[in-house]
VOVEX-100937 format. One record per residue: residue number from 1; residue in one letter; x, y, z negated of N, C-alpha, C in turn. Coordinates in pm, 1 decimal, m for minus. Atoms other than C-alpha are relative to their C-alpha. Example, Ala and Ser with C-alpha at 12.3 -4.5 7.8 and 13.67 -1.06 7.14 Angstrom:
% residues 2
[1,a,[89.0,m119.0,0.0],[1230.0,m450.0,m780.0],[90.0,120.0,0.0]],
[2,s,[m82.0,m119.0,6.0],[1367.0,m106.0,m714.0],[m77.0,109.0,m73.0]],
This chain:
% residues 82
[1,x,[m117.3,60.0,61.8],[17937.9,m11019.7,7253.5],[m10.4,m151.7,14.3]],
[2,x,[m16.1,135.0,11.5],[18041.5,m11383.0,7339.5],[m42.8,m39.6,m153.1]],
[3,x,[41.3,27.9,149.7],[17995.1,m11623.1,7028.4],[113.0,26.9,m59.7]],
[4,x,[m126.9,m64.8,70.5],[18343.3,m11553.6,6922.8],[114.3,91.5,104.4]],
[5,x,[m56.1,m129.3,m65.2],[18508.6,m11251.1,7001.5],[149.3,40.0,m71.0]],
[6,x,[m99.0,m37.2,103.9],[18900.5,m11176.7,6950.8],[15.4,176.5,m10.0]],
[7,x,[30.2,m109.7,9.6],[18925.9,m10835.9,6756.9],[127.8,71.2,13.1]],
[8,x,[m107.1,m53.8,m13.5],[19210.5,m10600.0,6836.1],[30.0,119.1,m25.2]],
[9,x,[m0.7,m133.8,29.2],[19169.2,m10309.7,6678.8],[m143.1,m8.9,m177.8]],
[10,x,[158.4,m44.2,144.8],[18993.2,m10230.5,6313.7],[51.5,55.5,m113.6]],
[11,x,[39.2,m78.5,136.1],[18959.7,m10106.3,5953.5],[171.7,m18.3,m83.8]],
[12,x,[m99.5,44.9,117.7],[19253.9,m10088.8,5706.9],[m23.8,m49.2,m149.5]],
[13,x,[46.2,34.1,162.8],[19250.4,m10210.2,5326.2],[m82.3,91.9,m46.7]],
[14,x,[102.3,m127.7,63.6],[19110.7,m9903.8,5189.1],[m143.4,24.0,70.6]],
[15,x,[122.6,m15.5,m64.6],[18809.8,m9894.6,5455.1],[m61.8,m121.7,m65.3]],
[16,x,[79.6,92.2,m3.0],[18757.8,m10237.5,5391.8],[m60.5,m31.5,m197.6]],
[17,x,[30.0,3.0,205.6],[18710.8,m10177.9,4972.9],[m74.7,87.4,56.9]],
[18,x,[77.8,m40.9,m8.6],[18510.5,m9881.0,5088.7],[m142.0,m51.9,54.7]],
[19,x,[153.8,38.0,m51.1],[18251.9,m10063.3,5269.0],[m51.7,m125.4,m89.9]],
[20,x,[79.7,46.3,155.1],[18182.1,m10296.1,4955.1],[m68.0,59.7,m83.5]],
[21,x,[77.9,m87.7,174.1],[18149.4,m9993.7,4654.6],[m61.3,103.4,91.0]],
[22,x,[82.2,m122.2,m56.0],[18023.9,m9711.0,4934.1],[m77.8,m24.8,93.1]],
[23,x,[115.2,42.3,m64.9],[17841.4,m9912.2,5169.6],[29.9,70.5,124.2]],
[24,x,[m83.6,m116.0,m83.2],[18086.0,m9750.2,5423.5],[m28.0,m124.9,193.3]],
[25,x,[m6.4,84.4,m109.4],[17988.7,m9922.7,5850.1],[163.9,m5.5,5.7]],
[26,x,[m150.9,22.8,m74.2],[18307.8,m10035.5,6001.4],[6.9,m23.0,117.8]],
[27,x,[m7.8,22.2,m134.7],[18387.3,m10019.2,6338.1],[111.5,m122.9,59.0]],
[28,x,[m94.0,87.0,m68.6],[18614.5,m10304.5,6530.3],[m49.2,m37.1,95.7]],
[29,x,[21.9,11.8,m112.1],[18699.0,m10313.4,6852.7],[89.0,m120.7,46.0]],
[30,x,[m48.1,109.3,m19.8],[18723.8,m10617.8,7042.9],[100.1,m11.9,133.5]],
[31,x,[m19.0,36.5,m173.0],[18888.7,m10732.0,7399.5],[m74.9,32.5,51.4]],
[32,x,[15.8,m3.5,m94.4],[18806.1,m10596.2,7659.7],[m94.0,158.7,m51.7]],
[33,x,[18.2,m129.7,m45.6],[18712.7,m10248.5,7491.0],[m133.6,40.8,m92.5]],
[34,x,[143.3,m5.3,76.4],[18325.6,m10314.0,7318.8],[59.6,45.2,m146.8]],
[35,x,[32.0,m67.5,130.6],[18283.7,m10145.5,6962.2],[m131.1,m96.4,m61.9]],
[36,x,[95.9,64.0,118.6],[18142.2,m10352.4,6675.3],[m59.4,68.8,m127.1]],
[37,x,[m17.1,m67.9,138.5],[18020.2,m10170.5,6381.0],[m65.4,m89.5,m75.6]],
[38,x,[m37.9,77.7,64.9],[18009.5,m10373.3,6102.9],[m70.8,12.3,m167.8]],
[39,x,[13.0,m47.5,172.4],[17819.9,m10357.7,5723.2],[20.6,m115.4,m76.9]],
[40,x,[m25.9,66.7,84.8],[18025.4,m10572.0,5493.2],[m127.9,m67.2,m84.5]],
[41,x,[83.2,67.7,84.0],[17810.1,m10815.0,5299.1],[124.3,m74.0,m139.0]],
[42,x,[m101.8,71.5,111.1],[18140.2,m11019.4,5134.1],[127.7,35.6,27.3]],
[43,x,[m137.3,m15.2,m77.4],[18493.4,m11036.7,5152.2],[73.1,m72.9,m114.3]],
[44,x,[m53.2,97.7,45.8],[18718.3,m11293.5,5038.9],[185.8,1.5,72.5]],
[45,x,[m147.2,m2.3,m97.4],[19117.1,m11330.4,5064.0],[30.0,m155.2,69.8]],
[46,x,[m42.9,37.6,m86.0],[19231.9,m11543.2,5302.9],[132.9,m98.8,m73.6]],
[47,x,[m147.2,34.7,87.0],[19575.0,m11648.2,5138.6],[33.8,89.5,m81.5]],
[48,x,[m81.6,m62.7,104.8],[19812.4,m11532.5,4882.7],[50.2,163.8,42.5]],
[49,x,[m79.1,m155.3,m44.6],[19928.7,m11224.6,5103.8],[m47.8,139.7,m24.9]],
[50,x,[38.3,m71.9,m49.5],[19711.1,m11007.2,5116.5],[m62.9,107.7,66.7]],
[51,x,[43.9,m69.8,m106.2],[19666.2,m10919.7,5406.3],[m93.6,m80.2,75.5]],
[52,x,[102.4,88.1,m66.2],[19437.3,m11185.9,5546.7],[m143.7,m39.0,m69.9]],
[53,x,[138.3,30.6,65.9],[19058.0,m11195.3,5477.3],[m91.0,m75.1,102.3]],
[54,x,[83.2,31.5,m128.7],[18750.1,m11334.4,5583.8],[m142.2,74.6,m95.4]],
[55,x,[89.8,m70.3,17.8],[18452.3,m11146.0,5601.2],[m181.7,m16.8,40.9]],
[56,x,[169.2,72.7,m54.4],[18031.7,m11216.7,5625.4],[m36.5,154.1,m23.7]],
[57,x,[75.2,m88.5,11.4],[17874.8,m10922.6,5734.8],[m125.2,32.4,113.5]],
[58,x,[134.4,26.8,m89.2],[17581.7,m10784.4,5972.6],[6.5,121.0,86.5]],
[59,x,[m77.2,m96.4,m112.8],[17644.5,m10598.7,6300.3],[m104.2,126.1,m41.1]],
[60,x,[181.7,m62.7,m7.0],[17369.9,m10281.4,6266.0],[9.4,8.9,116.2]],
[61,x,[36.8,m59.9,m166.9],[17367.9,m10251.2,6666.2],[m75.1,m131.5,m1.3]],
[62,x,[85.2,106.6,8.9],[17233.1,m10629.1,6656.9],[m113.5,m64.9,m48.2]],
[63,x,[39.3,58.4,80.3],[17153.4,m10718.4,6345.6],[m0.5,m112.6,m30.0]],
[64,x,[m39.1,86.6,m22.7],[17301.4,m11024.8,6406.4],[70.9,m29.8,m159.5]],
[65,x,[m138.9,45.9,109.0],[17535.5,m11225.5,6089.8],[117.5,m10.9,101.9]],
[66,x,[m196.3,71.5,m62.0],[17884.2,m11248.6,6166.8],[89.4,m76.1,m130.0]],
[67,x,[m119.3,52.2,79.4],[18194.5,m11406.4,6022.9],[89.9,36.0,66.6]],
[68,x,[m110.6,m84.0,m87.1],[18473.9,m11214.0,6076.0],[189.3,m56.4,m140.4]],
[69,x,[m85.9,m2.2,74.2],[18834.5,m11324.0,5995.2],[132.2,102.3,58.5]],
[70,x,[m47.8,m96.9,m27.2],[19091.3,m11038.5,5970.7],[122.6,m2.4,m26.9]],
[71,x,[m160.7,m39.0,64.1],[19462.4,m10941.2,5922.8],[m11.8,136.3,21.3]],
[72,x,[m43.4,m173.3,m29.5],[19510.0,m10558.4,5814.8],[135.6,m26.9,26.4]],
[73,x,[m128.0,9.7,m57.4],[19858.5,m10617.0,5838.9],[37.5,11.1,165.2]],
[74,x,[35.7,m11.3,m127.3],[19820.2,m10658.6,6214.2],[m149.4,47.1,75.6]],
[75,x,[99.9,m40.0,m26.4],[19473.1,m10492.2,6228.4],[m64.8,m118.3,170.8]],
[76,x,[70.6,116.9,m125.1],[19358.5,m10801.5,6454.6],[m78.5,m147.5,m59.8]],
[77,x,[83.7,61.3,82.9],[19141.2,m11085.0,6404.5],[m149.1,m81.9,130.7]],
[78,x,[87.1,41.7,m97.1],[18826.2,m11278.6,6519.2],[m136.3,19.0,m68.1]],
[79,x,[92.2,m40.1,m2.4],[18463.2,m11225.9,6526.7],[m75.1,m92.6,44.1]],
[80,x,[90.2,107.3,m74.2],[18202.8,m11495.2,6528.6],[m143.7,0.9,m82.3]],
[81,x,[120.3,m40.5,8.4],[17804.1,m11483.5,6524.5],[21.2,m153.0,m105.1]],
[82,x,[28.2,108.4,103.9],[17682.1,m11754.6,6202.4],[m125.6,m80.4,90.6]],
């Protein structure tokens, strides 16, 4: 994965509350096709809407940090190593 990756495909609201209280991976897929899976560490809104977050969590295929900012509304978004 480049250092920032745009994401085009991922989780809806309800996944993304599940992987806070159930400790639930998340998958998002980026350009060009790669699969991220994803274990929430935070999650924070974004603006008033929403639908826009940003997210600190930790790949398990890496084990890398990320910072991931998201729109469920448009399930798209970006993906960048800390």
């Amino acid at each position: 994965m480049p250092q920032t990756a745009r994401i085009v495909d991922g989780p809806g609201k309800f996944d993304l509350m599940l992987s806070l209280f159930d400790n639930k991976v998340l998958m998002f897929e980026l350009e060009g096709g790669q699969q991220v899976p994803v274990r929430v560490l935070s999650i924070r809104k974004e603006d008033g809407s929403g639908e826009n977050w940003k997210l600190k969590g930790v790949s398990t295929k890496s084990g890398k940090d990320l910072k991931i900012y998201y729109s469920t509304r448009r399930n798209e978004g970006t993906v960048s190593r800390e």
